[in-house]
KOLDO-713991 format. One record per residue: residue number from 0; x, y, z of N, C-alpha, C, CB in turn. Coordinates in Angstrom, 1 decimal, always signed. Glycine has a CB too. Layout:
N
BALUM     k      n_u      n_v      n_w     ca_u     ca_v     ca_w      c_u      c_v      c_w     cb_u     cb_v     cb_w
BALUM   NUM        X        Y        Z        X        Y        Z        X        Y        Z        X        Y        Z
...
# end
This chain:
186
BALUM     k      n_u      n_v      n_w     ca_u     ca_v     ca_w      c_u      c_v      c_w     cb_u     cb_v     cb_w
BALUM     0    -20.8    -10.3    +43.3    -20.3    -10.8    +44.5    -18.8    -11.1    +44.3    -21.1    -12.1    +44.9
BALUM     1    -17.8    -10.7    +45.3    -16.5    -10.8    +44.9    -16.2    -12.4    +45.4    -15.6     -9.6    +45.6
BALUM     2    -15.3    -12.9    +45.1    -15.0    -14.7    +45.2    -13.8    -14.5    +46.1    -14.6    -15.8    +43.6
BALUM     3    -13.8    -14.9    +47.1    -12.6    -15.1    +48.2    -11.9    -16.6    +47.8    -13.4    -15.1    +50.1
BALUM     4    -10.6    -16.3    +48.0    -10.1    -17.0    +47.9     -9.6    -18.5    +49.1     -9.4    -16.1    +47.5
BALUM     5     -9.9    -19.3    +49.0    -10.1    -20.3    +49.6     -9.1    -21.3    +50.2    -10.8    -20.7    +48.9
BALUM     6     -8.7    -22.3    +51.3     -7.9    -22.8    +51.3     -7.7    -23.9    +50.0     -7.8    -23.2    +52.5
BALUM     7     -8.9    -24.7    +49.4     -8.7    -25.6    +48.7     -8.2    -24.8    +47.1    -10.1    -26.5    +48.7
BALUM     8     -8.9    -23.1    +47.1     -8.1    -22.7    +46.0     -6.0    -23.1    +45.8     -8.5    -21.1    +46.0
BALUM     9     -5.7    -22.6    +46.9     -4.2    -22.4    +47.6     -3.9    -23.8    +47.2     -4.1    -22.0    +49.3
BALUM    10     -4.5    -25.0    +47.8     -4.0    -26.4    +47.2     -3.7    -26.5    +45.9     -4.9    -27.3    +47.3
BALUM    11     -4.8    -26.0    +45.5     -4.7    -26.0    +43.6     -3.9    -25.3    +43.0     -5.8    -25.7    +42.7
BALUM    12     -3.9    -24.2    +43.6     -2.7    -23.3    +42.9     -0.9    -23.8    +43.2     -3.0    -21.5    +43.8
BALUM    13     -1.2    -24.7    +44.5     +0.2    -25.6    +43.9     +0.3    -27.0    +43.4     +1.1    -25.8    +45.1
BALUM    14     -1.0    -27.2    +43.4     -0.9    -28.6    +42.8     -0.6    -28.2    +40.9     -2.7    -29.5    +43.2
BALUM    15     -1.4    -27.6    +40.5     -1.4    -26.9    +39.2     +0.3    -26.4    +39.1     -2.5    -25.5    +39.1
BALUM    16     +0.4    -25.4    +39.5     +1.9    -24.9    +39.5     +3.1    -25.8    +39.7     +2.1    -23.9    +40.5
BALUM    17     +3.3    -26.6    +40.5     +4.0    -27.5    +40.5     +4.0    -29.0    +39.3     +3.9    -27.7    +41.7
BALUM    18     +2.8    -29.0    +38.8     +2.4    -29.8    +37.4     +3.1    -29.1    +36.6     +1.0    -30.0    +37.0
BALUM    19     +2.5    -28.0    +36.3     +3.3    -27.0    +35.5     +4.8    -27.3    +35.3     +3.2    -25.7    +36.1
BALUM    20     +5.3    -27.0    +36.0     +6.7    -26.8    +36.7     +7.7    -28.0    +35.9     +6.4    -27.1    +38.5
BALUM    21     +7.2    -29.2    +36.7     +7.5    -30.2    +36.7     +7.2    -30.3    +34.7     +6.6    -31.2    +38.0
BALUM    22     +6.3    -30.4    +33.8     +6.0    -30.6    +32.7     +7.2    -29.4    +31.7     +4.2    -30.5    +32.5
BALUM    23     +7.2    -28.8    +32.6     +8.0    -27.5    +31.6     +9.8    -27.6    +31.9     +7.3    -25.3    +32.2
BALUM    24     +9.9    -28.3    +33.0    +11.7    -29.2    +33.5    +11.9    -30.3    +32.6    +11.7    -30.2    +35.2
BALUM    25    +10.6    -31.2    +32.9    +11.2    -32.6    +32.0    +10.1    -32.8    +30.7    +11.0    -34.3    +33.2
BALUM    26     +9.5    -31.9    +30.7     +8.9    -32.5    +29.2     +8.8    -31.6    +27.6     +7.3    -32.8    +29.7
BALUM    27    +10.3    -30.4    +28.2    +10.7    -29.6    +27.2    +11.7    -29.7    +27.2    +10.4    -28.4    +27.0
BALUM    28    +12.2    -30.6    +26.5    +14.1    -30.9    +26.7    +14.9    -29.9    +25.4    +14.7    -33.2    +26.3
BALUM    29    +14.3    -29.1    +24.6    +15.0    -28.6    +23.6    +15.6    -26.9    +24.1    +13.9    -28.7    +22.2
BALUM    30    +16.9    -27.3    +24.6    +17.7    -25.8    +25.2    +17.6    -24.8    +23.7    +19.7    -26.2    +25.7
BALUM    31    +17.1    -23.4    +24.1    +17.6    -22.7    +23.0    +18.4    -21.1    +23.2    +16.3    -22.6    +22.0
BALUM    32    +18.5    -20.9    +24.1    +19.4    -20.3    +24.8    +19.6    -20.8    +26.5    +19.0    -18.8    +24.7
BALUM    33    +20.9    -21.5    +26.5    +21.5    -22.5    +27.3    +21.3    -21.4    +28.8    +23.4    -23.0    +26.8
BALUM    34    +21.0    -22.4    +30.2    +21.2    -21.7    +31.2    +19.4    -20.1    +31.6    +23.1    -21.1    +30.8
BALUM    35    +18.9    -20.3    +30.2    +18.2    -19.4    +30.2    +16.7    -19.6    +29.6    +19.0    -18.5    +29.7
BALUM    36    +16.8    -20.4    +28.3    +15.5    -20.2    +27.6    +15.6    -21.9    +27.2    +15.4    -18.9    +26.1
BALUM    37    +14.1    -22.6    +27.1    +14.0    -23.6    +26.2    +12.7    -23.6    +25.9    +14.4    -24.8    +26.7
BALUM    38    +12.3    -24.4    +24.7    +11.3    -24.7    +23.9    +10.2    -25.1    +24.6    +11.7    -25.6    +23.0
BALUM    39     +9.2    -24.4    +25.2     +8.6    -24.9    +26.1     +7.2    -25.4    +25.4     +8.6    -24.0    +27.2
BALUM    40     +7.4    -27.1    +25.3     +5.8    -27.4    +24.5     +4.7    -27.3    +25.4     +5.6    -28.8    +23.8
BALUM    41     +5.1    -27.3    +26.7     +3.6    -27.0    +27.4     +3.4    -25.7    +27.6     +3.5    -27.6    +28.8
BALUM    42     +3.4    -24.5    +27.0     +3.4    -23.3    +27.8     +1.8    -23.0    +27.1     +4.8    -22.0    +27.5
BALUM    43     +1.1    -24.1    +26.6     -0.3    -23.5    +26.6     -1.4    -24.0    +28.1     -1.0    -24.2    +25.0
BALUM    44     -0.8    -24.8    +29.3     -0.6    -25.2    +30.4     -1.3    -23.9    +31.2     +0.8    -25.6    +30.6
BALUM    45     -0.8    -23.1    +31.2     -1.3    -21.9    +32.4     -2.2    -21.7    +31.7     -0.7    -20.5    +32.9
BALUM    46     -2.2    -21.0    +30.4     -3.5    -20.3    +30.0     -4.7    -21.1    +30.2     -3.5    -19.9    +28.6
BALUM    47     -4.7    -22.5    +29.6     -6.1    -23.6    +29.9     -6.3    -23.6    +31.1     -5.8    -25.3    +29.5
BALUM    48     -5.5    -23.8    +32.1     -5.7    -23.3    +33.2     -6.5    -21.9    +33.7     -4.6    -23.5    +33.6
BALUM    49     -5.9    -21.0    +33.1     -7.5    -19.8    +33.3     -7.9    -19.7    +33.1     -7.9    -18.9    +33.2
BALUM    50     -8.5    -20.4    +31.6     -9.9    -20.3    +31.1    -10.5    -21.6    +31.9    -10.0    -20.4    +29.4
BALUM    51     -9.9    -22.8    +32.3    -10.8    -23.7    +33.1    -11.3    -23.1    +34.4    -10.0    -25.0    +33.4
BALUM    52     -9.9    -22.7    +35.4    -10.5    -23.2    +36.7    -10.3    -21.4    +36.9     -9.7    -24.8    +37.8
BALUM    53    -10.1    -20.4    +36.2    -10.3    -19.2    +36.2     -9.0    -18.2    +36.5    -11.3    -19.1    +37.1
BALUM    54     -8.8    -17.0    +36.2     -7.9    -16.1    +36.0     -7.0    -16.1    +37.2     -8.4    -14.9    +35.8
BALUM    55     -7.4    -16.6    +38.6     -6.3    -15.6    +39.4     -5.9    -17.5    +40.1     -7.4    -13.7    +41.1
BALUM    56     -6.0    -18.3    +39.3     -5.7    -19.6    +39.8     -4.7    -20.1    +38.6     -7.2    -20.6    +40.1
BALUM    57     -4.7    -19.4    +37.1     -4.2    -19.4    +35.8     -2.9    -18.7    +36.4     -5.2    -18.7    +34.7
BALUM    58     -3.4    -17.2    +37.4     -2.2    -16.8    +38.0     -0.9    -17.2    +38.7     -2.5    -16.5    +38.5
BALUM    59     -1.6    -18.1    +39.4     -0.6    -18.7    +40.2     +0.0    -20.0    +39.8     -1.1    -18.9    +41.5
BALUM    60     -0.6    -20.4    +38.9     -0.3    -21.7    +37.8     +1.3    -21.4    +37.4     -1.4    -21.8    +36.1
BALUM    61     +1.2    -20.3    +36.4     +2.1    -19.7    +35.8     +3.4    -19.2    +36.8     +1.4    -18.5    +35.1
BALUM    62     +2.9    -18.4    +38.0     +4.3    -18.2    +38.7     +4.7    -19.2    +39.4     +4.4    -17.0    +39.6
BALUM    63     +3.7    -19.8    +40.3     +4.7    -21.1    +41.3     +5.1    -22.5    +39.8     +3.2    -22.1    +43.1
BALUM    64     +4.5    -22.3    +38.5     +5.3    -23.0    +37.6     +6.3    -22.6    +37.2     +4.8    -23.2    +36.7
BALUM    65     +6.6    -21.4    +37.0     +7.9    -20.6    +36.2     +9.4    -21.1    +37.6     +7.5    -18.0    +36.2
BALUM    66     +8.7    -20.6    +39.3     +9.6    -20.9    +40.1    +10.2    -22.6    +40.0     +8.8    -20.5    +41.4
BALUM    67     +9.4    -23.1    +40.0     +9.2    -24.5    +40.1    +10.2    -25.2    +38.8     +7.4    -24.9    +40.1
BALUM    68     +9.7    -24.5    +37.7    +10.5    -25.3    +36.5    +12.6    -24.6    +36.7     +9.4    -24.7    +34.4
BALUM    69    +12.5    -23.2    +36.6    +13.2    -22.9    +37.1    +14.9    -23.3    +37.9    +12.4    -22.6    +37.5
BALUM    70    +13.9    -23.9    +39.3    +14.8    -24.2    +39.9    +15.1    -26.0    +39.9    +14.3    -23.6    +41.1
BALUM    71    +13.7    -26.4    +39.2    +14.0    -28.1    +38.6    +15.1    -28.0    +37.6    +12.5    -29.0    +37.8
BALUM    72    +15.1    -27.1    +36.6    +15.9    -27.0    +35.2    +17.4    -26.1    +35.3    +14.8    -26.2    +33.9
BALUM    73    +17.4    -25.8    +36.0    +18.5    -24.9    +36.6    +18.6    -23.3    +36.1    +19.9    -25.6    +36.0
BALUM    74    +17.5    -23.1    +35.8    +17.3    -21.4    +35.1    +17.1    -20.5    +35.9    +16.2    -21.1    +34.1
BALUM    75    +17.4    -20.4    +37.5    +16.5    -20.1    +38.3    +17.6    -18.6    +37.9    +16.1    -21.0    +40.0
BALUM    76    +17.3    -17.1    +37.8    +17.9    -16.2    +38.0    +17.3    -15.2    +38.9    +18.2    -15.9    +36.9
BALUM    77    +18.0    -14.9    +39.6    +17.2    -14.0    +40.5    +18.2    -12.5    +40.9    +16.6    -14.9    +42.0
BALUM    78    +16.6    -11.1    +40.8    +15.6    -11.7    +40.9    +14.8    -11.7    +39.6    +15.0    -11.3    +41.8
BALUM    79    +15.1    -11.9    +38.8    +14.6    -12.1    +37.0    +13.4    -13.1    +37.4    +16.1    -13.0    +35.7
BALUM    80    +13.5    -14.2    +37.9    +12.4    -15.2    +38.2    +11.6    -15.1    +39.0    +12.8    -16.1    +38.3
BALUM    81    +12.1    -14.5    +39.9    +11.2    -14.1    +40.9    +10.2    -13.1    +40.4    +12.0    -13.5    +42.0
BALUM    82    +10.6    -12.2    +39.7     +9.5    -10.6    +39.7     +9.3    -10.9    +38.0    +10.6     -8.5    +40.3
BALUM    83    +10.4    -10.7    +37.4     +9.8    -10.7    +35.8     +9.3    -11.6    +35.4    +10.7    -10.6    +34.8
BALUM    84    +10.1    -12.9    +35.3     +9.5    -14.1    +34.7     +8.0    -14.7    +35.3    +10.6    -15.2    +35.0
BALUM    85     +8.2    -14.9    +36.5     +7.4    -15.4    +37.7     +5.5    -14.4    +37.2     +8.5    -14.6    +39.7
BALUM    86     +6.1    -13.1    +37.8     +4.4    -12.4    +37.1     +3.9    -11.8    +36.0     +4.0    -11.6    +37.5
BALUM    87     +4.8    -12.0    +35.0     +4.9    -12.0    +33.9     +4.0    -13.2    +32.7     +6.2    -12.1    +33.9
BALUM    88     +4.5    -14.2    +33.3     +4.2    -15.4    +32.9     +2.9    -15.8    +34.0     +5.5    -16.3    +33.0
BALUM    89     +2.5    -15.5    +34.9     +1.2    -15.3    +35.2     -0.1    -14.4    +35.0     +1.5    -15.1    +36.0
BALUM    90     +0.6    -13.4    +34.1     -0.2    -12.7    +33.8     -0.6    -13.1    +32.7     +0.2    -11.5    +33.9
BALUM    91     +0.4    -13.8    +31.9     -0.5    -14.3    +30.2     -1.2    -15.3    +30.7     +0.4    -14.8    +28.6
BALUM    92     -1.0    -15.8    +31.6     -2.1    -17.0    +32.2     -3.3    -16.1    +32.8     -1.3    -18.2    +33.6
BALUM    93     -3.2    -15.5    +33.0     -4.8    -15.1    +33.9     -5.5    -13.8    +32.8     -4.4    -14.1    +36.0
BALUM    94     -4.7    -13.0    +32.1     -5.3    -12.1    +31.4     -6.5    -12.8    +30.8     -4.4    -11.4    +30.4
BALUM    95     -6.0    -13.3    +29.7     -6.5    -13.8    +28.4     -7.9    -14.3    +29.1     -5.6    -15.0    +27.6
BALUM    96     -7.9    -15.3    +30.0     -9.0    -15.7    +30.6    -10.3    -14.5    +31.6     -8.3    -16.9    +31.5
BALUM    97     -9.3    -13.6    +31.7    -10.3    -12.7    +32.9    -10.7    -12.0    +31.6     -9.4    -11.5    +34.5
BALUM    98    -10.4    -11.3    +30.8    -11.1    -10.2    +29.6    -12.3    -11.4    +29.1     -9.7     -9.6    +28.1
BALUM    99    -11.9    -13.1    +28.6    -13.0    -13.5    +28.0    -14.5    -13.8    +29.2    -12.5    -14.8    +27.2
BALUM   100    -13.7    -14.0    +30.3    -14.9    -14.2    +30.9    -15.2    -14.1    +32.4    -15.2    -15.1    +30.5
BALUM   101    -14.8    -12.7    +31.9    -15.5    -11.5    +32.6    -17.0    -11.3    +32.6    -14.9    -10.3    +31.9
BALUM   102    -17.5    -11.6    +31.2    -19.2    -11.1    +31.0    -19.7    -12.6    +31.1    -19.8    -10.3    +29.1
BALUM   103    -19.1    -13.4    +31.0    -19.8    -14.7    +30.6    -19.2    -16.1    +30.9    -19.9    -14.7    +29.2
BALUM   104    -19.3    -17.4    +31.4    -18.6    -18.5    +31.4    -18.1    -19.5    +30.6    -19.0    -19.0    +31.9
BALUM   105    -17.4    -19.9    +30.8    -16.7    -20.7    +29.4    -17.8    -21.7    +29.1    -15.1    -21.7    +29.8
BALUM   106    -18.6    -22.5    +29.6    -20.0    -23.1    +28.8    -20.3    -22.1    +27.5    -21.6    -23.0    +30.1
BALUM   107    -20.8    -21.2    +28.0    -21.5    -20.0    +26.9    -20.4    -19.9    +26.0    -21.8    -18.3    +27.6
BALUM   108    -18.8    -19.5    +26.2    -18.0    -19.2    +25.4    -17.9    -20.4    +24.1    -17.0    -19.0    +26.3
BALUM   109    -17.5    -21.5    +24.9    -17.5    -22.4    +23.7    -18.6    -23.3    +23.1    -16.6    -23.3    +24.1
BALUM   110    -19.7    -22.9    +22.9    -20.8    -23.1    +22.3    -20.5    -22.5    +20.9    -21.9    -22.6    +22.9
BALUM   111    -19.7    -21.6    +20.9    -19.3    -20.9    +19.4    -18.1    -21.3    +19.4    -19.4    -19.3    +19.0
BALUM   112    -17.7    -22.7    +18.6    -16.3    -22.7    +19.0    -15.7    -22.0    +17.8    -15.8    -24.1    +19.4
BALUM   113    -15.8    -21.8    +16.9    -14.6    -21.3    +16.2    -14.6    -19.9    +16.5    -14.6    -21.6    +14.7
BALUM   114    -15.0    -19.3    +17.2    -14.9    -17.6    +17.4    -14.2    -18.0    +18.8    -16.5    -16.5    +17.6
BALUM   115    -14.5    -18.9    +19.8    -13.8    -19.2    +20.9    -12.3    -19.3    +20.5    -14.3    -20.3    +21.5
BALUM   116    -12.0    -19.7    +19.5    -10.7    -20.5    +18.8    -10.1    -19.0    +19.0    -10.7    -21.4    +17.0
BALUM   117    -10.8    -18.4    +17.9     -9.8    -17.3    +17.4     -9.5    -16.4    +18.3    -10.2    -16.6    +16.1
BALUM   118    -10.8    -15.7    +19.1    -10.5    -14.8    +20.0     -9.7    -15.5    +21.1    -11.8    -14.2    +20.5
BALUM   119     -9.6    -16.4    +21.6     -9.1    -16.7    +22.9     -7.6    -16.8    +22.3     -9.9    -18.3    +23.8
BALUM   120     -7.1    -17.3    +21.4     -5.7    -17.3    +20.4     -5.3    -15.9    +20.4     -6.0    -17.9    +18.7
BALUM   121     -6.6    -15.1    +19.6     -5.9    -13.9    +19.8     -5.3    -13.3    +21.3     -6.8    -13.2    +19.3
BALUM   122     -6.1    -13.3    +22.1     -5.7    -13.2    +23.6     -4.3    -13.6    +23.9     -6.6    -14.1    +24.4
BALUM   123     -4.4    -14.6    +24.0     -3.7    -16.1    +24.5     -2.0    -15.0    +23.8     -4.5    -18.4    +23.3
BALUM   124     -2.1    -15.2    +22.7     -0.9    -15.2    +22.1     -0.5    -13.2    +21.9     -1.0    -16.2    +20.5
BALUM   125     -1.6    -12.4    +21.8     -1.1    -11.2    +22.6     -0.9    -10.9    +23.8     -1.5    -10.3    +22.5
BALUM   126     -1.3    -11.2    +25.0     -0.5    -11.6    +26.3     +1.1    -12.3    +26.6     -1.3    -12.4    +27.1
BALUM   127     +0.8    -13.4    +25.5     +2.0    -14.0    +25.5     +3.2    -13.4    +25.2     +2.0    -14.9    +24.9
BALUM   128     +3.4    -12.5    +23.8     +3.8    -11.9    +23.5     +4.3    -10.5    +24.4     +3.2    -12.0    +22.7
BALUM   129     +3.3    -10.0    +25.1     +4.0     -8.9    +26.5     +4.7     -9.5    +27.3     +3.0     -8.1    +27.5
BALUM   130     +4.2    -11.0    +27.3     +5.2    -11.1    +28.4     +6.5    -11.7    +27.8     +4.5    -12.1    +29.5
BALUM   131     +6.3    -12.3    +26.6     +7.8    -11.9    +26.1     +8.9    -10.7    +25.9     +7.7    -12.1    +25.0
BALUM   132     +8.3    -10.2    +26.1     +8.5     -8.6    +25.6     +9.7     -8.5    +26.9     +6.6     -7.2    +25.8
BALUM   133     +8.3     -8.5    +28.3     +9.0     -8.0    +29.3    +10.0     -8.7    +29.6     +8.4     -7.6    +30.3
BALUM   134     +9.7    -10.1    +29.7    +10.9    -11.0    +30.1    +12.2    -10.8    +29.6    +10.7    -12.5    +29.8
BALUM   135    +12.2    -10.6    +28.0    +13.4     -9.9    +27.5    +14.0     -9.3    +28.4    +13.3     -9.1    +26.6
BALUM   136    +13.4     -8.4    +28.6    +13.4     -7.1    +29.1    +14.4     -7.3    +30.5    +11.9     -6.5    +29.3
BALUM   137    +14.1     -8.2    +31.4    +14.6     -8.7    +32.7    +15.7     -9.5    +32.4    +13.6     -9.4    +33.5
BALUM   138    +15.8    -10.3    +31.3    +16.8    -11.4    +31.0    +18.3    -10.6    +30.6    +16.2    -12.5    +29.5
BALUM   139    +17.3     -9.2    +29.8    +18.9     -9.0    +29.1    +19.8     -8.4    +30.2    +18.9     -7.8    +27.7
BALUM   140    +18.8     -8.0    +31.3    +19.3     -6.7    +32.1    +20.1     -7.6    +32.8    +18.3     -5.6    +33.1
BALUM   141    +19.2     -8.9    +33.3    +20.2     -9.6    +34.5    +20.7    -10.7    +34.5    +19.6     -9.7    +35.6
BALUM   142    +21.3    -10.7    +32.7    +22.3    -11.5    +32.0    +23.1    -11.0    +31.5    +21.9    -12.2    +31.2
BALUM   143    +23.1     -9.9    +30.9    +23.7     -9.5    +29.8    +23.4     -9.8    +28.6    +24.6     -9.5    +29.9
BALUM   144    +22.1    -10.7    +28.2    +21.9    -11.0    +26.8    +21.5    -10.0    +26.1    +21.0    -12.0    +26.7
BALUM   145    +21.8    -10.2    +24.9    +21.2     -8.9    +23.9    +19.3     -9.0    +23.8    +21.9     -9.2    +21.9
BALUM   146    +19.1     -7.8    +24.2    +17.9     -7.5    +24.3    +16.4     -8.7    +23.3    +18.0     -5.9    +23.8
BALUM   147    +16.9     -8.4    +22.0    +16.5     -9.1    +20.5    +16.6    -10.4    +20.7    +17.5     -8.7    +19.2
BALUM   148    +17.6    -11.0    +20.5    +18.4    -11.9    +20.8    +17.3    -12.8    +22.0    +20.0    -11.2    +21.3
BALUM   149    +16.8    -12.3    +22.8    +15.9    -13.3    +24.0    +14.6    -13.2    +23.4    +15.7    -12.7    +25.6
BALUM   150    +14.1    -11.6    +23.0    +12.9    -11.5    +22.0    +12.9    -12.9    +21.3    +13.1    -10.3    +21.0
BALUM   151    +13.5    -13.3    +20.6    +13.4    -14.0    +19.8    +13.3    -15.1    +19.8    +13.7    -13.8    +19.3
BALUM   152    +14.3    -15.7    +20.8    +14.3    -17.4    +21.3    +13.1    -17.3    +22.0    +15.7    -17.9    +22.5
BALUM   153    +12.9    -16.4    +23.3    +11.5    -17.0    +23.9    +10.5    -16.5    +22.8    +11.1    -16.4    +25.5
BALUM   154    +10.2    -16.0    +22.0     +9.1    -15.9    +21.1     +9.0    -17.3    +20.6     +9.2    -14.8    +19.9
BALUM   155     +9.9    -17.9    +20.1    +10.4    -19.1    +19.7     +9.5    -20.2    +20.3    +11.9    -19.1    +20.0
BALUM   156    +10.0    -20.3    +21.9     +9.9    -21.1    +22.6     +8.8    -21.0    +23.2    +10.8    -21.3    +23.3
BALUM   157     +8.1    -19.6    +22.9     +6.3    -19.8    +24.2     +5.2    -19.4    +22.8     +5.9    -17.8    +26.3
BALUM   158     +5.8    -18.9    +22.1     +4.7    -18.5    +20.9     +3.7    -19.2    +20.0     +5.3    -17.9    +20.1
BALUM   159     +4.5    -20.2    +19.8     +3.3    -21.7    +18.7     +3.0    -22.7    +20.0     +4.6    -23.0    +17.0
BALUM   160     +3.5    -22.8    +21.4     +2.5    -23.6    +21.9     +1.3    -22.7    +22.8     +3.3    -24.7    +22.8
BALUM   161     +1.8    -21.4    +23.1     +0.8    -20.5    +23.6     +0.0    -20.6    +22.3     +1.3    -18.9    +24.2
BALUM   162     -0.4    -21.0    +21.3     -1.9    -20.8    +20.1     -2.0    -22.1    +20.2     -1.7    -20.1    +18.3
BALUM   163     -1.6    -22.9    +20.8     -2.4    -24.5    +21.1     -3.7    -24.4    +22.3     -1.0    -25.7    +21.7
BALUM   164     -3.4    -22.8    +23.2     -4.5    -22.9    +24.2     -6.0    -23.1    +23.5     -4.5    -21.8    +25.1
BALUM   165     -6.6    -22.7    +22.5     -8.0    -22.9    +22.7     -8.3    -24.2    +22.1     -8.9    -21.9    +22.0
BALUM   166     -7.4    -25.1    +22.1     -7.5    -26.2    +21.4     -7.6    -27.2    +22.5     -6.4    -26.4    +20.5
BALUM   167     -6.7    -26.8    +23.9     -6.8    -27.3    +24.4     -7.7    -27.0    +25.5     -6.0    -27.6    +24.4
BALUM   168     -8.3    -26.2    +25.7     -9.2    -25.8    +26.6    -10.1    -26.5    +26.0     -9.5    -24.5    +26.8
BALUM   169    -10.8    -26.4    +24.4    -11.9    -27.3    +24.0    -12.0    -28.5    +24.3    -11.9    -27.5    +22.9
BALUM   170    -10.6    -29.2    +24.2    -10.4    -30.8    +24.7    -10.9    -30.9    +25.9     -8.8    -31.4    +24.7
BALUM   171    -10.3    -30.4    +27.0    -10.2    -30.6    +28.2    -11.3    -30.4    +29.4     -9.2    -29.9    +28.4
BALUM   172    -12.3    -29.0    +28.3    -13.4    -28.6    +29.4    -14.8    -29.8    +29.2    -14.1    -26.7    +29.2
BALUM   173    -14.6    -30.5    +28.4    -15.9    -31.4    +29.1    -15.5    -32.4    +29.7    -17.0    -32.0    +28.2
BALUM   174    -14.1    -32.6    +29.2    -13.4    -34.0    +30.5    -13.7    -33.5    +32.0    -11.3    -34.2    +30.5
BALUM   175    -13.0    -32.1    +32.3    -12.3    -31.6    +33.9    -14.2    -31.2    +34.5    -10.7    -29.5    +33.7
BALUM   176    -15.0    -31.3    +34.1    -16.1    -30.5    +34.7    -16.6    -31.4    +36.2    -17.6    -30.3    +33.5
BALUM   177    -16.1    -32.5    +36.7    -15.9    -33.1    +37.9    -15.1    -31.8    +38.5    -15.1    -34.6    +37.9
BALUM   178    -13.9    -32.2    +38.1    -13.3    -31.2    +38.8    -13.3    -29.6    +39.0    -12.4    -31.5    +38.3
BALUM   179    -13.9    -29.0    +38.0    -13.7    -28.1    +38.0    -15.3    -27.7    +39.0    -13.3    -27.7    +36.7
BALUM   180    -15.9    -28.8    +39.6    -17.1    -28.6    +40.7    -16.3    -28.2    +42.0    -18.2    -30.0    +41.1
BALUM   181    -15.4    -28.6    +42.1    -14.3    -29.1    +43.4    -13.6    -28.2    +43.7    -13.3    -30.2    +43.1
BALUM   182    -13.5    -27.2    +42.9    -12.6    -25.9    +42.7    -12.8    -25.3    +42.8    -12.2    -25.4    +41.9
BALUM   183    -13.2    -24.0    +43.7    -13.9    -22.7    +43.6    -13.1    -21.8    +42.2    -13.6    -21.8    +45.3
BALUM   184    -13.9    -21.3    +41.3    -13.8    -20.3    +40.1    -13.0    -19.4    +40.8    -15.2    -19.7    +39.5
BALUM   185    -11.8    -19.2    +40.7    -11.8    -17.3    +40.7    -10.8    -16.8    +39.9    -11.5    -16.5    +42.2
# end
């Protein structure tokens, strides 16, 4: 049965994204390429978000957060933020979560949690990594930064807190299961 997307989903997808947003402006103050990149300790934020309340809501976490922090932090480049950053960074939020559970629900998933750990890490942090990849990729073009050079700061800055997600999904999914009644899955 395919899951339509809902008005109360649309709420959440800005209430989430603008949390986001807001946590990745003021609660990652360490610049590491000025005007462009910082240390982002929440960027395990979207992903918990797809494995909670599901992939195409993990989606929109990630881009109306990227817009949102963006234009709170002054990084907004466009259209780098708009198209690269923006679905880029939505996509490591929704992948990781649509491949794990796809066959099965996160209940089932984390009953084994140390395989949950590793596989969802593994996920988590090879999505993250493409989307490092590509964001480079957009930063250097429509900065002039050296290609490497962004590789590496944002690997820096999304790579050790993107492998904090299955840690925090563990924490979080027997707290949010009110909430996540309230939510339509999709």
């Amino acid at each position: 049965m395919k899951k339509k997307i809902t008005f109360v989903n649309i709420i959440f997808f800005v209430i989430f994204g603008v949390l986001t947003g807001v946590l990745w402006a003021y609660g990652s103050p360490i610049p590491l390429i000025p005007g462009a990149v910082h240390f982002r300790t929440f960027a395990f934020i979207i992903t918990a978000i797809g494995f909670l309340f599901g992939p195409v809501t993990g989606f929109f976490a990630g881009y109306i957060g990227t817009l949102v922090w963006s234009l709170l932090g002054g990084y907004f480049i466009a259209p780098h933020t708009l198209l690269a950053d923006g679905i880029t960074v939505g996509l490591s939020a929704a992948l990781p979560a649509w491949i794990m559970l796809k066959n099965s629900n996160l209940d089932e998933l984390i009953k084994n949690k140390g395989q949950f750990i590793w596989k969802s890490m593994l996920w988590s942090v090879l999505f993250g990594c493409l989307m490092i990849l590509s964001t480079s990729l957009s930063l250097s073009f429509f900065t002039g930064l050296d290609y490497w050079y962004c590789v590496i700061w944002i690997g820096i800055a999304d790579v050790v807190p993107i492998a904090i997600t299955p840690f925090a999904v563990l924490l979080l999914a027997p707290r949010l299961k009110k909430v996540q009644t309230i939510i339509p899955k999709i």
